[in-house]
TIVO-109778 format. One record per residue (C-alpha): x, y, z; chain; residue in one letter. Coordinates in nm, 4 decimals, decimal comma, m for minus. Each point is the difference from the previous one (the first is absolute). Layout:
TIVO-109778
<atom <X; Y; Z>; "A"; "A">
...
This chain:
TIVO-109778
<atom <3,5866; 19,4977; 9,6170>; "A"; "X">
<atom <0,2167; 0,2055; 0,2407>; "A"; "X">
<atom <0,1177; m0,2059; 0,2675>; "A"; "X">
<atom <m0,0938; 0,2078; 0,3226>; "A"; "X">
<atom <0,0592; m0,2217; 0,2584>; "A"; "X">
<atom <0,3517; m0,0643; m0,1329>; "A"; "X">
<atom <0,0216; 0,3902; m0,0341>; "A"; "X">
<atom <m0,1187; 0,0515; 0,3968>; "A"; "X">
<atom <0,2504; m0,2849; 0,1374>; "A"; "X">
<atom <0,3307; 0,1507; m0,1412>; "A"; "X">
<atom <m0,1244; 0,3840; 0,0429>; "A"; "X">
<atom <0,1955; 0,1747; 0,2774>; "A"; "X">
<atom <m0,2558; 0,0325; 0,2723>; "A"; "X">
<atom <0,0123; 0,4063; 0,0803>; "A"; "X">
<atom <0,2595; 0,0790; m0,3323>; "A"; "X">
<atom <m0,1048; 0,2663; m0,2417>; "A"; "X">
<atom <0,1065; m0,1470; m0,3533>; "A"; "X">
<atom <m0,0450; 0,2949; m0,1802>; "A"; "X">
<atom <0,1583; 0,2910; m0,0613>; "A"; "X">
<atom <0,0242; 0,3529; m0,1619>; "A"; "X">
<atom <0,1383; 0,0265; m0,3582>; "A"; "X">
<atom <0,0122; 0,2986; m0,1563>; "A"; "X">
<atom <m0,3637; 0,0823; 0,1063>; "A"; "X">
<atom <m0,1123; m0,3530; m0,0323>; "A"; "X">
<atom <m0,0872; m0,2819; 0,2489>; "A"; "X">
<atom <0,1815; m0,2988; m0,1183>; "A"; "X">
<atom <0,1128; m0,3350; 0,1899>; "A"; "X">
<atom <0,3277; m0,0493; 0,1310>; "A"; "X">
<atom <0,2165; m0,2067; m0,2463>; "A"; "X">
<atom <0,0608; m0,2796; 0,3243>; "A"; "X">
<atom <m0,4063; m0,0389; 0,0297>; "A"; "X">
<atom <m0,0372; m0,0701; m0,3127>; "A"; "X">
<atom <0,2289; m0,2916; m0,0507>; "A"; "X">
<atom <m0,1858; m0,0982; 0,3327>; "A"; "X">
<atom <m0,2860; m0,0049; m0,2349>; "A"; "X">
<atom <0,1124; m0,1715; m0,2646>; "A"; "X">
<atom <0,1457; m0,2524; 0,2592>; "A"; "X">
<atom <m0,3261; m0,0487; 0,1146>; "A"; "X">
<atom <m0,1407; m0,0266; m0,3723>; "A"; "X">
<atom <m0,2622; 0,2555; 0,0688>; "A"; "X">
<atom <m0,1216; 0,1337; m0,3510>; "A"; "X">
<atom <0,0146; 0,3870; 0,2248>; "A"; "X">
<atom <0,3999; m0,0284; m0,0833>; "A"; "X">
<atom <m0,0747; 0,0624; m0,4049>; "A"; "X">
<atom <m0,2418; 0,2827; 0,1241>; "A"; "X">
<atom <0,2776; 0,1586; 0,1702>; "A"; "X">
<atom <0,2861; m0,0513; m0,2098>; "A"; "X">
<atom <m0,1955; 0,1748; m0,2953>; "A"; "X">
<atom <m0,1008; 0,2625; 0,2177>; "A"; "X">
<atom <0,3831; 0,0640; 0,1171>; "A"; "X">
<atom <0,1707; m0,0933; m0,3127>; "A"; "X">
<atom <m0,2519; 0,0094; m0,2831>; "A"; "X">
<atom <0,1060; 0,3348; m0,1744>; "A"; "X">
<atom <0,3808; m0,1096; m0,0213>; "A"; "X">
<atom <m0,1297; m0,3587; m0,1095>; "A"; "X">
<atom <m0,1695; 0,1688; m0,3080>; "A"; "X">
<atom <0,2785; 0,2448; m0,0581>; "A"; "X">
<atom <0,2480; m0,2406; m0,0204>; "A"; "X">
<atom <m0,2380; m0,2472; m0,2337>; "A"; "X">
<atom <m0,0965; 0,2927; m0,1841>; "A"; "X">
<atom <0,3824; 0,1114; m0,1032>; "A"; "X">
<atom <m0,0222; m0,2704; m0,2475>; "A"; "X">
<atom <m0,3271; m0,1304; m0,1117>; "A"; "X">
<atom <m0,2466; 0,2525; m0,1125>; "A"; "X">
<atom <m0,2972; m0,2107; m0,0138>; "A"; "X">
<atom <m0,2500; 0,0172; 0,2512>; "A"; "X">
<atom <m0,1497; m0,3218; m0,0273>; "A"; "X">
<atom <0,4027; m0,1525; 0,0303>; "A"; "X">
<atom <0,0963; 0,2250; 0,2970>; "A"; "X">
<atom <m0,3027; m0,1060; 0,1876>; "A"; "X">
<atom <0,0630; m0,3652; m0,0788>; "A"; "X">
<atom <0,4260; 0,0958; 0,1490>; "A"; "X">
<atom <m0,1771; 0,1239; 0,3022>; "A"; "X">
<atom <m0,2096; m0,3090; 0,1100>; "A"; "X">
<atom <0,3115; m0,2137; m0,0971>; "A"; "X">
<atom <0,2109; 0,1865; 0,2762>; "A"; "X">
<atom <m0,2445; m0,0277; 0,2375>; "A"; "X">
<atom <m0,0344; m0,3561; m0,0822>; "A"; "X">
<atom <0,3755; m0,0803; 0,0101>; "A"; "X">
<atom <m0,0009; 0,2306; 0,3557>; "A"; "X">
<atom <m0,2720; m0,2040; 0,1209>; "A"; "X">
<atom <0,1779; m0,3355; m0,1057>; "A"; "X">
<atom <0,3289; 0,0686; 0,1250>; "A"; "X">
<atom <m0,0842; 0,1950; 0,4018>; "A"; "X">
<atom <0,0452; m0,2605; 0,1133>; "A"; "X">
<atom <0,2120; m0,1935; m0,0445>; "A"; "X">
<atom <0,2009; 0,3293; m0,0425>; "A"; "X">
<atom <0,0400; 0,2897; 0,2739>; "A"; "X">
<atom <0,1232; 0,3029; m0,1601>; "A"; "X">
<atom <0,2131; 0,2406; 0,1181>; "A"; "X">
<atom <m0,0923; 0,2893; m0,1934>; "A"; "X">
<atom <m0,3957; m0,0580; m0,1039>; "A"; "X">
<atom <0,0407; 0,2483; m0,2270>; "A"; "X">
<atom <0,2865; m0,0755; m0,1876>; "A"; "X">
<atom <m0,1458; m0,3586; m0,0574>; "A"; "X">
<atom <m0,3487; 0,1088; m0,0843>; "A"; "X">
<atom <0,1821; 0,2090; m0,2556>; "A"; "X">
<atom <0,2096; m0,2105; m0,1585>; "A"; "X">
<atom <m0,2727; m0,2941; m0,0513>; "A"; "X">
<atom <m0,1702; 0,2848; m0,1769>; "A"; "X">
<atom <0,3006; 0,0998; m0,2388>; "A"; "X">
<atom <0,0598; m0,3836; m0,0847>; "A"; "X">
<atom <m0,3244; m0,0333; m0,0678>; "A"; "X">
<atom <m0,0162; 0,3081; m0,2307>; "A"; "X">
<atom <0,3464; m0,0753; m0,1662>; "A"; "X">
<atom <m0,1554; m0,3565; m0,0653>; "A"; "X">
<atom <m0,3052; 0,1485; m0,1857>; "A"; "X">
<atom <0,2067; 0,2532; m0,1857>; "A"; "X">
<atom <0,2250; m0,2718; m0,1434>; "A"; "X">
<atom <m0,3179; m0,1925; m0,1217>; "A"; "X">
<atom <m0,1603; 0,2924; m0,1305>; "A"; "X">
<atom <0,3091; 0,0737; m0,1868>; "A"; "X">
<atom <0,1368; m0,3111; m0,0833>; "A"; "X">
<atom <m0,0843; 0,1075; m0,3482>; "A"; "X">
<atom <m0,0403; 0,3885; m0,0266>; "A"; "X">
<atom <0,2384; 0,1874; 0,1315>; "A"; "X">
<atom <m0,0683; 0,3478; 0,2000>; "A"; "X">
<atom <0,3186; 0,1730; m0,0376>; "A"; "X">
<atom <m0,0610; 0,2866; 0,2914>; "A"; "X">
<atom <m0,1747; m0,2563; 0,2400>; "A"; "X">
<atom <0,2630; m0,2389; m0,0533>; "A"; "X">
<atom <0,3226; 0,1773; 0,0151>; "A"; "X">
<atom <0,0267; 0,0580; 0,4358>; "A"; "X">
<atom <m0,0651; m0,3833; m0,0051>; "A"; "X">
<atom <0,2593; m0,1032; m0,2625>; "A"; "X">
<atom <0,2463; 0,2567; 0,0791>; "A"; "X">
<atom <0,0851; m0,2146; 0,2810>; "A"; "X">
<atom <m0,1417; m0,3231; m0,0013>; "A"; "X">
<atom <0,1477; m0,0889; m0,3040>; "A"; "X">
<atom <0,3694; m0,0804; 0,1573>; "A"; "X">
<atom <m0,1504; m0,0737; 0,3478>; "A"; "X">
<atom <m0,1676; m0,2804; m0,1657>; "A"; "X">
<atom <0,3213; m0,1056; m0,2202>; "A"; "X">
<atom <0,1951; 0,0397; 0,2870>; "A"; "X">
<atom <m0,2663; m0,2285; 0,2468>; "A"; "X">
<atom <m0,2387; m0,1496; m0,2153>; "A"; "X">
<atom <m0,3446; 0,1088; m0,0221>; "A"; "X">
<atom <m0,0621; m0,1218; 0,3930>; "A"; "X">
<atom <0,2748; 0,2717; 0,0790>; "A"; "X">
<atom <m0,2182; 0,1774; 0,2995>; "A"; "X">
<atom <0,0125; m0,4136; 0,1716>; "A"; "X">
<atom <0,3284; m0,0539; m0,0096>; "A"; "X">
<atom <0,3384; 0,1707; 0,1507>; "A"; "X">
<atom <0,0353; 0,2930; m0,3330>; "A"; "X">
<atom <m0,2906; 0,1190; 0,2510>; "A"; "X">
<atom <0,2331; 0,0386; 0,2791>; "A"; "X">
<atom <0,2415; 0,1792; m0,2334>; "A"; "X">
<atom <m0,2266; 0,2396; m0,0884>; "A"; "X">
<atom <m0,1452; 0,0513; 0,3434>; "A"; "X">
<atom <0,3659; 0,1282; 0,1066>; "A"; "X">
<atom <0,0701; 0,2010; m0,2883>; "A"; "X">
<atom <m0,3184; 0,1905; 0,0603>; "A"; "X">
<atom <0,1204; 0,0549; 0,3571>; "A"; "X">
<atom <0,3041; 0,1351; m0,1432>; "A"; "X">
<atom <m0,1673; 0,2587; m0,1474>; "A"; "X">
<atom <0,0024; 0,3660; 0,1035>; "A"; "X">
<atom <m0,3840; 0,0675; 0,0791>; "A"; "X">
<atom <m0,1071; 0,2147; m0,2699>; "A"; "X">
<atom <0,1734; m0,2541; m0,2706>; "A"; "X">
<atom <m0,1980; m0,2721; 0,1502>; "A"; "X">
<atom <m0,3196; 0,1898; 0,0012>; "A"; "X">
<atom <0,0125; 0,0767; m0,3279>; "A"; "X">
<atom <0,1577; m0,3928; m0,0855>; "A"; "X">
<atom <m0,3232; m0,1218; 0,1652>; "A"; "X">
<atom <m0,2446; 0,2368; m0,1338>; "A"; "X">
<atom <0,1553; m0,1014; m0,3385>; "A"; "X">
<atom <0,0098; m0,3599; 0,0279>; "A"; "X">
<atom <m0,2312; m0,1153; 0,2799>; "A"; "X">
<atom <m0,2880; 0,2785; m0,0828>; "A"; "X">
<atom <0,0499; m0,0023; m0,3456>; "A"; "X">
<atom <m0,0080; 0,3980; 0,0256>; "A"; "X">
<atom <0,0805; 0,1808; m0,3544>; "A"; "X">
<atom <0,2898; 0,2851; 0,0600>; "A"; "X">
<atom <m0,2408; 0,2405; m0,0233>; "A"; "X">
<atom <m0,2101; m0,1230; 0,3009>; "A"; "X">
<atom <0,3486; m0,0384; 0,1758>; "A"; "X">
<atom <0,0699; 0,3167; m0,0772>; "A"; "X">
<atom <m0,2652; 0,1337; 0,1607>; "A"; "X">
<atom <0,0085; m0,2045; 0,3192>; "A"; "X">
<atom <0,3741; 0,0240; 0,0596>; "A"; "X">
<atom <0,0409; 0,4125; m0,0916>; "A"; "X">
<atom <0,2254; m0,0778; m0,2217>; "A"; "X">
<atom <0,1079; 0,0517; m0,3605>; "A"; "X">
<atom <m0,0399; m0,2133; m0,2860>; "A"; "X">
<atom <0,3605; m0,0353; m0,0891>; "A"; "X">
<atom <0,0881; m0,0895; 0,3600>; "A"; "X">
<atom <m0,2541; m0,2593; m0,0060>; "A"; "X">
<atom <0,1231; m0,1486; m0,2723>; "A"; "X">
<atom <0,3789; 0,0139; 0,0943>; "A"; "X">
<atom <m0,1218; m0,1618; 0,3354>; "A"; "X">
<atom <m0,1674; m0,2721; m0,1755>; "A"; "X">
<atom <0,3185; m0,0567; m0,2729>; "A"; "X">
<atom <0,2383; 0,0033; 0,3094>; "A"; "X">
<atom <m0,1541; m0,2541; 0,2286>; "A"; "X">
<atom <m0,1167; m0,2098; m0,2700>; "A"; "X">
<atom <0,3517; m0,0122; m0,1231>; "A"; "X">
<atom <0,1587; m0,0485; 0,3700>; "A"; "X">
<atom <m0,2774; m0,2966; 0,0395>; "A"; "X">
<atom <0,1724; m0,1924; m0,3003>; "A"; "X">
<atom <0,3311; 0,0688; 0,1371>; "A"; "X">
<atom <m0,0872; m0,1398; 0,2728>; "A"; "X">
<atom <m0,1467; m0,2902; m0,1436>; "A"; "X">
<atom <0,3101; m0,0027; m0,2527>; "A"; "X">
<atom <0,2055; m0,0384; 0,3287>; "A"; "X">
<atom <m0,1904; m0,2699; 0,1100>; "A"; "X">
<atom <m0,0072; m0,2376; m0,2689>; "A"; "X">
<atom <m0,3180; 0,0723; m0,1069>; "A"; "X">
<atom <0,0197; 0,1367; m0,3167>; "A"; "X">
């Protein structure tokens, strides 16, 4: 059961914790950590109202089953529920998100630990192949994180939007096409390049 009291004791007394998004009333991201500091069951409610769409977009890039993406969904609520607190995010969103695409990549690779899907596959592998060779398969928990953290800064802004679309997203070039205006050979010579400047820069730094 939802925890009111706890929710009424750390509420701001006068605050207004929501706010207008794009023609919806959603919670601020602060209030509803408070929430889930609080354990009140109201900080699921609100984190699938805010973030629900992009949770099943980004669980939905790579498994196709219903039944599976529903089951990815409940898992990253679970492991946001588990983890606020001890954690205190800095960017909800970002953190929501990437339980979600761990817990979709997770799926994917036991879906297709035996059967291949060459188009779902390839944004995945394209990359993760040599990030993993380069960090082991815990690459994202260790410093190759860091690495790739600053290389993405390094970026100019339209290569990292389409990097990210590519390999966060799991967006085909045709769907980057379309978001980013642009064509599909520069997609793909953005992709080539900073793929190729990533391993250099790995290359550099003893990782590969």
């Amino acid at each position: 059961m939802t925890n009111t009291k706890s929710f009424i004791t750390c509420k701001q007394k006068g605050s207004n914790p929501y706010l207008i998004n794009k023609g919806r009333v959603v919670m601020d991201d602060r209030e509803i950590i408070k929430l889930y500091n609080c354990r009140s069951e109201d900080a699921l409610l609100e984190t699938e109202k805010k973030y629900g769409k992009l949770v099943s977009f980004i669980i939905g890039k790579l498994i196709k089953n219903q039944l599976d993406v529903e089951e990815c969904t409940n898992d990253t609520y679970l492991g946001v529920w588990f983890t606020i607190p001890p954690k205190t995010p800095d960017n909800l969103k970002a953190y929501i998100l990437k339980i979600a695409r761990n817990q979709a990549l997770k799926k994917y690779e036991h879906i297709h630990a035996a059967k291949r899907d060459i188009d779902m596959c390839l944004p995945y592998e394209e990359l993760s192949n040599y990030l993993a060779k380069a960090g082991g398969e815990n690459w994202e928990n260790n410093e190759l994180k860091d690495i790739v953290e600053d290389f993405l800064e390094s970026l100019q802004k339209p290569h990292r939007q389409v990097f990210v679309l590519r390999y966060w997203y799991f967006m085909s070039v045709k769907e980057i096409m379309k978001c980013c205006n642009m064509s599909k050979s520069k997609v793909e010579t953005i992709l080539f390049r900073t793929r190729k400047k990533l391993r250099e820069q790995l290359a550099e730094r003893k990782y590969l």
